[in-house]
C-alpha positions, 0 to 999 in steps of 0.5 A, a space after each residue: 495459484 499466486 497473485 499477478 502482481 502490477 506495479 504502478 511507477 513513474 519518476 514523474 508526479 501528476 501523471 495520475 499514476 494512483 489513479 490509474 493502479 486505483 482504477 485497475 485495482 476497482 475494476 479487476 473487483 468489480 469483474 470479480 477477481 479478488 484483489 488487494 492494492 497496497 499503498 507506498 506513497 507518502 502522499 498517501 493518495 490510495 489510502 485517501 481514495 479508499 476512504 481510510 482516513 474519513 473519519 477525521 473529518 469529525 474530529 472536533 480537536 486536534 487532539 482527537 485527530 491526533 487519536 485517530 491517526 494514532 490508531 491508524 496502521 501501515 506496513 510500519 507496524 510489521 516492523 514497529 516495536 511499540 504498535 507491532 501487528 500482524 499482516 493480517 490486521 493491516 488489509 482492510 475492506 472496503 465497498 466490493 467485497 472483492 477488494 482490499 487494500 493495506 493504507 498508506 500511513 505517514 509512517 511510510 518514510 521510517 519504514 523505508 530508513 528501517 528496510 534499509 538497515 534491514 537484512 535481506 532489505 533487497 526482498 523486504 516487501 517479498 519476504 514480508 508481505 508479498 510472500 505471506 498473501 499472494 496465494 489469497 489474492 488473485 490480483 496485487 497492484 503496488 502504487 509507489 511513490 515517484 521516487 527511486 527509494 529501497 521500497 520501490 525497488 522491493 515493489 519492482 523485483 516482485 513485480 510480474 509487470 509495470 504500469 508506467 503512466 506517461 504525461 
């Protein structure tokens, strides 16, 4: 068994393409299919509507929203020196007990320059992530950004399908 993997991608920005890969992703949840959505947009939009960020909204300074975010992690941290983690500190629960999500950081940008000097930098989000949970989940929605960069490509080739939002 191995997770069907959707990619939500358009070259175009506010056709609500987040939206969309966040509804598919909640109702695949809700009608019981374990699924887990990951975030590669800078504009962190998935991560927002998943709540990750919240808690800085009680931050009383800019230094203790700087800790905060400090304490955040993305799919950088897999390749990070100083805040390296495992892939398995990365997914988060959220409301349903059947969905997760791996958040969106503003890391995302480095991350796309250090897959591009990376071997294999074709199979990066394959070998390392996708590889590693597809058999834990039966549903994976990618959200890419509007771009054309290295990791969007990773999200195409192992994709089973594109949902490709029009305006």
């Amino acid at each position: 068994k191995s997770a069907t993997i959707i990619t939500s991608y358009t070259r175009k920005g506010g056709v609500l393409k987040s939206t969309l890969a966040y509804n598919l992703a909640r109702i695949a949840a809700l009608n019981g299919y374990n699924t887990l959505i990951i975030g590669l947009d800078s504009q962190c939009d998935i991560t927002n509507m998943m709540g990750y960020y919240n808690d800085l909204d009680r931050a009383t300074s800019t230094k203790e929203a700087e800790g905060i975010l400090e304490n955040k992690k993305g799919l950088y941290n897999l390749i990070d020196e100083k805040k390296r983690c495992k892939l398995s500190e990365l997914i988060q629960k959220t409301d349903l007990p059947t969905l997760y999500f791996i958040p969106e950081t503003d890391e995302i940008e480095e991350l796309i320059e250090k897959i591009e000097h990376a071997s294999y930098r074709e199979e990066w989000l394959k070998r390392n992530v996708i590889d590693k949970i597809k058999d834990k989940f039966d549903l994976i929605v990618l959200d890419s950004s509007p771009t054309s960069g290295r990791l969007v490509s990773n999200a195409m080739i192992v994709s089973d399908m594109i949902l490709s939002p029009l305006e």
